[in-house]
N, C-alpha and C positions, 0 to 999 in steps of 0.2 A: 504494500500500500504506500504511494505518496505522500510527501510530506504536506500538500495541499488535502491530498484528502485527508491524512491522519490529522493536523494539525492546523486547517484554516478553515475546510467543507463543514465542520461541524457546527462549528461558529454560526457560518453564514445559515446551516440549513435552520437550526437551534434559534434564531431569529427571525427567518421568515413564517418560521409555524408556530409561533406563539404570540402572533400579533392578536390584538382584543379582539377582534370580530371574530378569529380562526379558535382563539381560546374560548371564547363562549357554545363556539357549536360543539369542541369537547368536551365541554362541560353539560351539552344534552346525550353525549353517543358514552361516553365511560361509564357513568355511573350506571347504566342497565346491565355490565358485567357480574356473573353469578359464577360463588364456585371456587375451580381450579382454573384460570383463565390462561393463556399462552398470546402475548403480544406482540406479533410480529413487526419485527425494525422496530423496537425501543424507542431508540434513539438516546436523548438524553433525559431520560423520563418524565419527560415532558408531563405525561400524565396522571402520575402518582397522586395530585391532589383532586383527582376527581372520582377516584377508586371509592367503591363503600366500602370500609373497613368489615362492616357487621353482614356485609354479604359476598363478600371475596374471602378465598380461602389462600391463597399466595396467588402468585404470577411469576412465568416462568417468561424473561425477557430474551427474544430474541434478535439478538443485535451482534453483527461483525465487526463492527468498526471498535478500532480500541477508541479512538479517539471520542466517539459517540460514549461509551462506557466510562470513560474516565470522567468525561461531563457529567455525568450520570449521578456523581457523588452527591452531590447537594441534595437533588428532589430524592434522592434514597434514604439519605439522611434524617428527611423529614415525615417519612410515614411510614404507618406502624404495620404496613401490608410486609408479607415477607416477600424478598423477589429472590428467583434464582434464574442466574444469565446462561444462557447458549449461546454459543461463541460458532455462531455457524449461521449461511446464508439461507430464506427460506424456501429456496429447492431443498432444503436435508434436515428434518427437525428432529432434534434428536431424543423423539418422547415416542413414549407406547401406544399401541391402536386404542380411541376410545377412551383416550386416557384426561380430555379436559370438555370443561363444561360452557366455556367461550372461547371465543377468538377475538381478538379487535385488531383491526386496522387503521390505523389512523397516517394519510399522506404516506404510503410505503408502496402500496400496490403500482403504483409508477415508477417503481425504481430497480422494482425486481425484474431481472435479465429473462429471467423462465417463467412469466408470472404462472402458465397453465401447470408444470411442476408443483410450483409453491400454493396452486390454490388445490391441489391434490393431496400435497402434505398436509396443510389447513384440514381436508377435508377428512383422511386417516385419523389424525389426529383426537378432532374433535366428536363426542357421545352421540349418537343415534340421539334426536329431537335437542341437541344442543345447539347457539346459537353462532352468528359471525357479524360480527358489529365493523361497523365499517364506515370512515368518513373520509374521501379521498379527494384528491383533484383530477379531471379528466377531459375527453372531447366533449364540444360543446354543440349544441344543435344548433348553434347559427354559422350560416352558409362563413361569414367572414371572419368570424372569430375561427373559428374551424380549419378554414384552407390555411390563417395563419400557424396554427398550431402545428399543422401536418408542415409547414414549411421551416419552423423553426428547429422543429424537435430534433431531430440529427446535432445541429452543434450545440443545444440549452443541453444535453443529457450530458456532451464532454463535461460542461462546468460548476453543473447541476446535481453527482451523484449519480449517474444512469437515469433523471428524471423522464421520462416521458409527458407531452403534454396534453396529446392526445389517444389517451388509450378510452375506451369507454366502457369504462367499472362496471357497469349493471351485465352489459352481457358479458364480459369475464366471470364475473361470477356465477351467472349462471349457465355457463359454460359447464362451469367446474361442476354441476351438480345441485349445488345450493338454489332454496326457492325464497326469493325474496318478498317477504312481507312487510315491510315497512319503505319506499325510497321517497325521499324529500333532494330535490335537485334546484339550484338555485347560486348567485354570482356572491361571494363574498364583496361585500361592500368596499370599494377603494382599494382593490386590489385589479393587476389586471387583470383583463379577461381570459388573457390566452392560458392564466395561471390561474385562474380564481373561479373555474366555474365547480360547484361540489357536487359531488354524490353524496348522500347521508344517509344512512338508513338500516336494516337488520334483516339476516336470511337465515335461512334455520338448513338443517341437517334433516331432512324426512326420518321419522321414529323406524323406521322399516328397514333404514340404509342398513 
């Protein structure tokens, strides 16, 4: 890994995803995590303050970056959830079949190389009628916001982490298997567009898988 990635990507990602507007819709999509949860790309736990302590049972963080990880100390520091890190990317999770009771995504699903792998793993992973919570950024339905995304993405991913800008969350996901019951789509306010339009929303695992 790069010394931009280990030691400057963090920074910059760790900033743009925790601006108020972007913090307030994690603060609708975490707190419905039940259970044994498994958080795909960490980061730098960004999320920890929106965990419900009384209905989370730990969280198993998965996240490669050292650099992400060492950020990580503060918001770890401050809540009383237990976490244990997986130092691995999410094409390879390295937990049991049926072994958690959510998933969350939060701005990761764009960054992963493999994402149809990782939402495989995701889906392994997680309990027959378990859920996949997910709040991401992706292609957008408008004709020009759209064409720009598809033209930018190639070199925003070099400087971005692997960002992709136009991927379109809903049907990856149900790609993967998962049936989505809840999606809320909508532009973060003052952000731009080519980066700001969201997916939000929750898909479950069919009881029968």
């Amino acid at each position: 890994m790069s010394f931009y990635e280990n030691r400057i990507l963090p920074h910059i990602i760790d900033r743009a995803c925790s601006m108020g507007q972007v913090m307030k819709l994690r603060g609708q999509v975490v707190p419905q995590a039940r259970g044994r949860v498994l958080e795909v790309g960490m980061g730098s736990a960004i999320n920890m303050e929106f965990y419900n302590p009384d209905n989370v049972d730990m969280v198993y963080g998965l996240e490669p970056s050292e650099g992400m990880r060492r950020k990580a100390q503060r918001n770890l520091s401050r809540s009383p959830i237990r976490v244990e890190w997986l130092d691995l990317p999410g094409e390879k999770i390295p937990l049991d079949d049926h072994s958690v009771d959510t998933v969350l995504l939060t701005f990761t699903l764009c960054t992963i190389p493999d994402w149809h792998a990782a939402l495989q793993q995701m889906w392994r992973v997680l309990k027959p009628g378990g859920e996949l919570l997910f709040l991401e950024h992706g292609e957008s339905p408008d004709d020009s916001t759209r064409k720009w995304q598809h033209r930018i993405t190639p070199g925003w991913k070099k400087i971005a982490g692997g960002c992709h800008l136009n991927r379109h969350i809903a049907d990856l996901i149900r790609h993967a298997g998962f049936e989505i019951v809840e999606l809320e789509n909508l532009y973060v306010p003052k952000a731009p567009k080519i980066a700001g339009y969201i997916y939000k929303g929750r898909a479950v695992k069919p009881a029968q898988a």
